[in-house]
Rosetta silent file (secondary structure, phi, psi, omega in degrees, C-alpha in Angstrom):
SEQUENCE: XXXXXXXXXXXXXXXXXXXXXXXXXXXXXXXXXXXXXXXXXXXXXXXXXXXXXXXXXXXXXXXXXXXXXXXXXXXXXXXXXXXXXXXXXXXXXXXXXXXXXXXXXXXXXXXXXXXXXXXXXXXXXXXXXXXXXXXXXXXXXXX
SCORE:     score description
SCORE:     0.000 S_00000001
   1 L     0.000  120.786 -164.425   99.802   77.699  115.962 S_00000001
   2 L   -88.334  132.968  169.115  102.993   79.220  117.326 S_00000001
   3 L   -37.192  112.541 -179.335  106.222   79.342  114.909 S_00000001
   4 L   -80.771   -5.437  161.395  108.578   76.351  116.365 S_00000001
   5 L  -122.207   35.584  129.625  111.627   78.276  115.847 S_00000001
   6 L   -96.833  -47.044 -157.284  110.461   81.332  117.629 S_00000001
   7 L    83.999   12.089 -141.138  107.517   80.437  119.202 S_00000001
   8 L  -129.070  131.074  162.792  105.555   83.517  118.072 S_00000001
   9 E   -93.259  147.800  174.014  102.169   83.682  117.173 S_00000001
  10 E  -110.188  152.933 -174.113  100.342   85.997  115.084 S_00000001
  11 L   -91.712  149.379  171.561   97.070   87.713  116.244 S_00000001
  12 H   -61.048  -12.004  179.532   94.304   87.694  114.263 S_00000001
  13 H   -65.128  -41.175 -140.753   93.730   91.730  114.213 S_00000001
  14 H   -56.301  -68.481 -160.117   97.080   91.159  112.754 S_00000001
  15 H   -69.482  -61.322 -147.013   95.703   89.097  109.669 S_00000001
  16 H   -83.345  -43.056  178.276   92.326   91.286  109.513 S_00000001
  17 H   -51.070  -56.294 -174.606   94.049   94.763  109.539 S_00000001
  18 H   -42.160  -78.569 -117.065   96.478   93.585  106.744 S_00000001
  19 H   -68.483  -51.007 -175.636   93.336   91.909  104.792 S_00000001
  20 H   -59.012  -19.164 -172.601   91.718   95.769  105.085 S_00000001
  21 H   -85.231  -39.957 -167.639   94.496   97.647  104.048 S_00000001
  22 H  -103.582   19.789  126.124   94.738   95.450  101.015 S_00000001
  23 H   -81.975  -48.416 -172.724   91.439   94.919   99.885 S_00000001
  24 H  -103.421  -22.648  165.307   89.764   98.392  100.631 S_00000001
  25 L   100.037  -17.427  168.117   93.043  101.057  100.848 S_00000001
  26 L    -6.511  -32.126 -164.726   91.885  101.407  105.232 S_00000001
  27 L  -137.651  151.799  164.940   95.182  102.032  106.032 S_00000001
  28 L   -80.797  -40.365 -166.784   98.702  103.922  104.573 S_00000001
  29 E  -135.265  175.922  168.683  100.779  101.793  106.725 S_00000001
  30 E  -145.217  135.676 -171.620  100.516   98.896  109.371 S_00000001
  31 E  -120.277  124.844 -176.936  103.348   98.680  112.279 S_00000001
  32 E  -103.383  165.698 -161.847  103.219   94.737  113.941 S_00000001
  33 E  -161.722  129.555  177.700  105.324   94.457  117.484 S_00000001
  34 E   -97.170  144.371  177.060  106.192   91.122  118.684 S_00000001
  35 E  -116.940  116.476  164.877  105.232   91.185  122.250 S_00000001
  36 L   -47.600  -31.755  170.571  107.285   88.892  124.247 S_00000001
  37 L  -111.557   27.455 -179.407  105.509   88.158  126.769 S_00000001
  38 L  -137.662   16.235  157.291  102.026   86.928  125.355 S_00000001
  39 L    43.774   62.751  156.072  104.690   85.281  122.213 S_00000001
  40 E  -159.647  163.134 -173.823  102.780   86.703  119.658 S_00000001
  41 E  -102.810  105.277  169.045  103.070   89.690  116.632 S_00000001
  42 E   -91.882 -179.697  151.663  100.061   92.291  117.463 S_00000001
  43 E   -89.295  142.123 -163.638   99.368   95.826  115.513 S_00000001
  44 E  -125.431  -18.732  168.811  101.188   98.037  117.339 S_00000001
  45 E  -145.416  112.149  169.946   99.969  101.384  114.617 S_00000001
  46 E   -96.151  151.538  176.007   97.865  102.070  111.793 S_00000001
  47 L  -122.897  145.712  169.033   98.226  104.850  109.809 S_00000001
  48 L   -73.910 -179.519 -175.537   95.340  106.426  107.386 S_00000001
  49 L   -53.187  -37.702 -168.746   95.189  106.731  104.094 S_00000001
  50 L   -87.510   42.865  170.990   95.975  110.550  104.244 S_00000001
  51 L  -132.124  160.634 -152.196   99.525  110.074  106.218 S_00000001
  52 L   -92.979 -161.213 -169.103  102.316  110.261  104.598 S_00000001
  53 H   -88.058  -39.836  166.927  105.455  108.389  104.402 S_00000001
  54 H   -47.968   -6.209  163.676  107.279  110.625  107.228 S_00000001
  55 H   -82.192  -61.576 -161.665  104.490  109.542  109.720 S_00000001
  56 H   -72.330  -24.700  148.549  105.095  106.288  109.030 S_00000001
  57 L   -50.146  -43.132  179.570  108.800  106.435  109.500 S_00000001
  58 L   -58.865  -36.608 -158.999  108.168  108.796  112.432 S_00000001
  59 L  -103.306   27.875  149.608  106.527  105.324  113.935 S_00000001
  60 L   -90.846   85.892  176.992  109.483  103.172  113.550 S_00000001
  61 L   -33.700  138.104 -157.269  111.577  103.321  116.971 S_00000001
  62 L  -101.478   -2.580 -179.629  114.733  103.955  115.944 S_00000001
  63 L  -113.700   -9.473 -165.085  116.081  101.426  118.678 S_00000001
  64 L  -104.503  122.628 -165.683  113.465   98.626  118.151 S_00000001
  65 L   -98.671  153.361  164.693  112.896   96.065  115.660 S_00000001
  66 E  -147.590  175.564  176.262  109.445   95.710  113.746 S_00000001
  67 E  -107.423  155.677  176.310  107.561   94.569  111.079 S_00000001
  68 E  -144.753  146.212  176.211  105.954   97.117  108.823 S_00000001
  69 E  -106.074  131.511  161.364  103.317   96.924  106.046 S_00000001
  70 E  -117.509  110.095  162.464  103.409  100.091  103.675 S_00000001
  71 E   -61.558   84.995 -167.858  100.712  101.048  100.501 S_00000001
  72 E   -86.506  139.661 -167.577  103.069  102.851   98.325 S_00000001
  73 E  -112.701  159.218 -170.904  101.021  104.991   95.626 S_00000001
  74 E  -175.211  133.804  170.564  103.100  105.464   92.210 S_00000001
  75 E   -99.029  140.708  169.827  102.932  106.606   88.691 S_00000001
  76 E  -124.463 -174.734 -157.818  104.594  104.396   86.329 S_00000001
  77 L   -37.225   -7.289 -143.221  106.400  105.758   83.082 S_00000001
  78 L  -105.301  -38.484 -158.711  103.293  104.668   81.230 S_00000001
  79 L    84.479   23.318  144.396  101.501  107.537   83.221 S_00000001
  80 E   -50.291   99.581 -173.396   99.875  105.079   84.928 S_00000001
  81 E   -75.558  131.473  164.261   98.419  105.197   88.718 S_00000001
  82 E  -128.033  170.333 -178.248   99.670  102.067   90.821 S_00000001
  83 E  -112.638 -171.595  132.468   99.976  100.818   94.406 S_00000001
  84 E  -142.528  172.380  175.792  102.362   98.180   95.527 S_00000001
  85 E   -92.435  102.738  173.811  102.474   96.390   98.784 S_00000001
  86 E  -143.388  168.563 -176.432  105.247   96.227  100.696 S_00000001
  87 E  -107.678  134.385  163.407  106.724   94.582  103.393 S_00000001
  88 L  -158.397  125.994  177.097  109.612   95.564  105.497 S_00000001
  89 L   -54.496  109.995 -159.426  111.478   94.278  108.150 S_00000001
  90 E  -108.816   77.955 -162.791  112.639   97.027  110.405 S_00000001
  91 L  -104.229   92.527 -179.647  116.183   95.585  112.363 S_00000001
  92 L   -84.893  159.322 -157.562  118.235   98.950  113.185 S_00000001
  93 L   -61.638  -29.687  170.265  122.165   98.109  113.925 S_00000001
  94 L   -96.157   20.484  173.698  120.901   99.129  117.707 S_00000001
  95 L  -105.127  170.074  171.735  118.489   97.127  118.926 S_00000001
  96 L   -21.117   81.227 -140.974  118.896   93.901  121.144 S_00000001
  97 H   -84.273   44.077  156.554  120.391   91.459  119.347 S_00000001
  98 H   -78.752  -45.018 -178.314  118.080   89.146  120.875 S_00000001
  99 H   -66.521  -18.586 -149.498  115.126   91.223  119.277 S_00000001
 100 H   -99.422  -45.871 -179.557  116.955   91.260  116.111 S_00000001
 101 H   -57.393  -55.269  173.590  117.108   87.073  116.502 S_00000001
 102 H   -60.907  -43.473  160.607  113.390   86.568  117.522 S_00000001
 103 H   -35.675  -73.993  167.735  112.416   89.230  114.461 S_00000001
 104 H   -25.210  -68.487 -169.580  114.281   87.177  112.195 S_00000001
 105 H   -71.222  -40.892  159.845  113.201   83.720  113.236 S_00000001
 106 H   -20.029  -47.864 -129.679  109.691   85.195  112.898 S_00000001
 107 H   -93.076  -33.408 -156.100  109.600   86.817  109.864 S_00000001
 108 H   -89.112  -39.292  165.809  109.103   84.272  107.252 S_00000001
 109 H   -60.642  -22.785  158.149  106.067   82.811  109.236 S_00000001
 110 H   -64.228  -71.792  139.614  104.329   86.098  109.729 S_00000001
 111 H    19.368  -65.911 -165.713  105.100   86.548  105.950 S_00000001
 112 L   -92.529  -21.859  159.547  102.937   83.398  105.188 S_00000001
 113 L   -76.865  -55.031 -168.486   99.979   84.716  107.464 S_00000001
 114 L  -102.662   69.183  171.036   99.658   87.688  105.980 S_00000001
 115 L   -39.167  133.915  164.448   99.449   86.946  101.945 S_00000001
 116 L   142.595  -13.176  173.906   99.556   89.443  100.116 S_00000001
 117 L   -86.654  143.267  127.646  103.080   91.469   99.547 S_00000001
 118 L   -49.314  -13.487  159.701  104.388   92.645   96.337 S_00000001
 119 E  -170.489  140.698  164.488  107.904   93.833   97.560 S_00000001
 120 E  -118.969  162.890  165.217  110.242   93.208  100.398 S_00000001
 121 L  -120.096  116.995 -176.164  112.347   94.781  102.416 S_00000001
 122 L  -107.869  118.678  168.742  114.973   94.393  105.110 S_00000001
 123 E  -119.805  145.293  168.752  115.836   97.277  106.626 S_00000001
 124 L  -126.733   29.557  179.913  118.850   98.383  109.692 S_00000001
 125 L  -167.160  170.202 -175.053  118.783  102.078  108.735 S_00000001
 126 L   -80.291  -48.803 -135.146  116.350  104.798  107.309 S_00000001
 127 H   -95.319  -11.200 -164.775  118.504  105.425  104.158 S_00000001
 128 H   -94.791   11.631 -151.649  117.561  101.126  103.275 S_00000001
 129 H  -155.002   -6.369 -169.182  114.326  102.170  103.180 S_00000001
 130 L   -48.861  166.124  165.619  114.313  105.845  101.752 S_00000001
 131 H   -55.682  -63.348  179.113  111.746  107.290   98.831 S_00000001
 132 H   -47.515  -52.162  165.141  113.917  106.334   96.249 S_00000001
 133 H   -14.458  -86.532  173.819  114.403  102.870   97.713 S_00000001
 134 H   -22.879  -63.204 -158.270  110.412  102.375   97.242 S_00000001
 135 H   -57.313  -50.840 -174.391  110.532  104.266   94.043 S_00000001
 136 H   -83.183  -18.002  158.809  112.937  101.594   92.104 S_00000001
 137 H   -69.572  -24.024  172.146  111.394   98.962   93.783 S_00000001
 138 H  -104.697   -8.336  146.698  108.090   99.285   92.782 S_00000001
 139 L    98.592   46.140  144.007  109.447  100.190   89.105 S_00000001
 140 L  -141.193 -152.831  154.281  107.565  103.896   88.979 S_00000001
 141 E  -112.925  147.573  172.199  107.620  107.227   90.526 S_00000001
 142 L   -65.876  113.565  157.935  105.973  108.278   93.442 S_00000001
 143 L   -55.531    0.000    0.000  102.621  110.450   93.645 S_00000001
């Protein structure tokens, strides 16, 4: 059922990729791409478990908007190992602001397909989105 103030659909790999990273750990990251001209949010990268967070940065277009799922691993003062979830919207100050409009109107219905985040994020630059960023957002330090 396509979003009525976008029109944008989400694909089901979409839904099943998520559901793997965050039941079984499958994935580090997940990068969705709205494709305009099939209207719908596809996976456009997965990353494994063993890449880090500079791959997954590395796979953000720096001109482009996306959606991105990240597993962030973390100890937290406790000495405690944890994960969070997180989601983040990736609109940098140079893309289209048409893309940046269709992202937007998107976002909360993708959001609502794919249950399941623990922290969000809106980002229009690398530094909104930085280690530290993660780190006080998910309330530990990173492993």
């Amino acid at each position: 059922m396509a979003n009525a103030a976008s029109g944008m659909d989400v694909h089901d790999d979409c839904k099943l990729k998520f559901l793997e990273l965050k039941a079984k750990r499958t994935y580090r990251f997940i990068i969705f791409k709205i494709e305009e001209k099939s209207k719908q949010v596809v996976v456009e990268k997965l990353g494994e478990p063993t890449e880090s967070y500079e791959d997954f940065t590395a796979g953000l277009p720096a001109d482009e908007c996306r959606y991105a799922v990240y597993d962030f691993d973390f100890m937290t003062v406790e000495n405690c190992q944890k994960s969070r979830i997180f989601f983040i919207a990736w609109s940098p100050d140079t893309a289209r602001v048409r893309s940046k409009m269709i992202y937007a109107s998107s976002k909360d219905r993708f959001k609502r397909e794919l249950d399941g985040f623990q922290v969000e994020l809106q980002a229009t630059d690398p530094t909104e989105m930085g280690l530290d960023v993660f780190r006080s957002r998910a309330g530990g330090i990173e492993c």
